[in-house]
N, C-alpha and C positions, 0 to 999 in steps of 0.2 A: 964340477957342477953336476945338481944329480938332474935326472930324465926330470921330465917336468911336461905336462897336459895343459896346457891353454885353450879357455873357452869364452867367446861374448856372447852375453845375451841382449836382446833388448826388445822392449813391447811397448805398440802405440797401442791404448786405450781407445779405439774407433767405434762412434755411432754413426747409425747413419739418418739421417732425416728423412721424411716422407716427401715423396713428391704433392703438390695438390696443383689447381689451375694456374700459380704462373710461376713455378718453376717445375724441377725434373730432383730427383731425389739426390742425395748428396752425402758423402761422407765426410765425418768430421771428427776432429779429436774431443773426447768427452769433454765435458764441460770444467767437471769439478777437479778434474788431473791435470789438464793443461800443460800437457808434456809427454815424450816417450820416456821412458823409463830403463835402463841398463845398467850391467856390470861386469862384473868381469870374474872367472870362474877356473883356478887356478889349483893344480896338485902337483909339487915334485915328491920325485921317490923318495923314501927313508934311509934307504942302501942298496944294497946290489940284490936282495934277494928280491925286490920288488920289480917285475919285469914286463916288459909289452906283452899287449896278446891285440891281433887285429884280423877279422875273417871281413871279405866284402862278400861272403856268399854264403852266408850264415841262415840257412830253411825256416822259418819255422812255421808248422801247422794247426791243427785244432787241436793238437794233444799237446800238453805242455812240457815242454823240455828242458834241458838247460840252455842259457841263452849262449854260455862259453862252452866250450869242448874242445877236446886238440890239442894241438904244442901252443907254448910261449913262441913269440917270433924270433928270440936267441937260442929256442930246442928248448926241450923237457917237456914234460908230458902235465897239462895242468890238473891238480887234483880236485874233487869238489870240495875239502874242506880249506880249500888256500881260501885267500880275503881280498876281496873286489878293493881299491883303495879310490879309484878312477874309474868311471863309465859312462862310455858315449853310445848310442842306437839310432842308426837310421834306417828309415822304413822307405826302401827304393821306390814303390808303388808300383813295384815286379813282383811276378811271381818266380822267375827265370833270370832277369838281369834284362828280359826286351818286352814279354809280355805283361800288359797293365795291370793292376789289381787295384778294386779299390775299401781290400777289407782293410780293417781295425788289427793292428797290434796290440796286444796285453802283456804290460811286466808286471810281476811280482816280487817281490823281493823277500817271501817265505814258505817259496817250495811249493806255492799252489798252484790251481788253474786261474789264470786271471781272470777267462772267459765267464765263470761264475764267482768269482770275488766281489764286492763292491768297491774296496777299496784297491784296486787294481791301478796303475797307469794306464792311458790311452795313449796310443801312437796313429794317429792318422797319414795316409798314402802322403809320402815326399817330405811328413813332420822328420824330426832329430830331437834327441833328450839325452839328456848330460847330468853326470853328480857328483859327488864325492861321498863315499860310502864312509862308516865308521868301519867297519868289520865284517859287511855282509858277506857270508861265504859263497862262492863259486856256486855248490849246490842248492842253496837256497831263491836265486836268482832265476826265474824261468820267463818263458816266451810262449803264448798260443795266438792263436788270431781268429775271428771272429768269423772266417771262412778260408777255406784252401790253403794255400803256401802263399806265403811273404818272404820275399828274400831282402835280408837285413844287412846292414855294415855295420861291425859290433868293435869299438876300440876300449880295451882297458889297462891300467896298470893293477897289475894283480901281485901280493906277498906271496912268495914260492913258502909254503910253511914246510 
């Protein structure tokens, strides 16, 4: 059996109502959805060239970087032209692993700075984001944040090219 990435998601559509004189404000599932919503978010490897990579203390700051760097967690040194096949990012709402932060995360996925991108990702303090890539290469992938350092947990399966 080859390696394999399992992810769930799932999202309640929440309003929330106003309070006025006899009640107190209140949250409610939207009207027209009437339901939460979920699935299931699924990658095995192709072969053995396709390999973990996982940092729980992965920087990143105003300047945009790459979001992977370093060895695979079987050795080798990953390249930026290898190919993202699996990717997970969480945004600890550390700047260190104890102290709070509560900047913005930015991915891109074409080598830019997200911070002035529009079409960027956002990562919010203690969010997580997950995908399966077509091909996006290592290099093209980066990270800034909207102030200081953000220390991230960054999991993928990555094609050793």
């Amino acid at each position: 059996m080859a390696d394999t990435a399992r992810g769930r998601i799932s999202i309640t559509p929440v309003v929330t109502i106003a309070a006025d004189d006899d009640a107190n404000s209140i949250d409610a599932i939207h009207h027209d959805i009437k339901q939460t919503l979920g699935g299931k978010l699924e990658y095995a490897a192709a072969d053995a060239t396709e390999k973990w990579y996982y940092s729980t203390s992965r920087d990143m700051t105003t300047s945009a970087d790459y979001l992977m760097a370093g060895s695979f967690t079987s050795g080798g040194s990953i390249a930026l032209g290898d190919k993202v096949k699996f990717l997970y990012v969480e945004h600890t709402g550390t700047t260190d692993g104890t102290t709070a932060t509560s900047a913005d995360l930015y991915l891109t996925f074409d080598a830019g700075e997200g911070s002035t991108q529009t079409d960027s990702l956002l990562i919010s303090a203690g969010e997580s984001f997950m995908c399966k890539t077509r091909d996006s290469q290592v290099g093209h992938i980066n990270g800034d944040t909207s102030s200081g350092t953000i220390r991230c947990k960054v999991l993928a399966i990555i094609d050793d090219l």
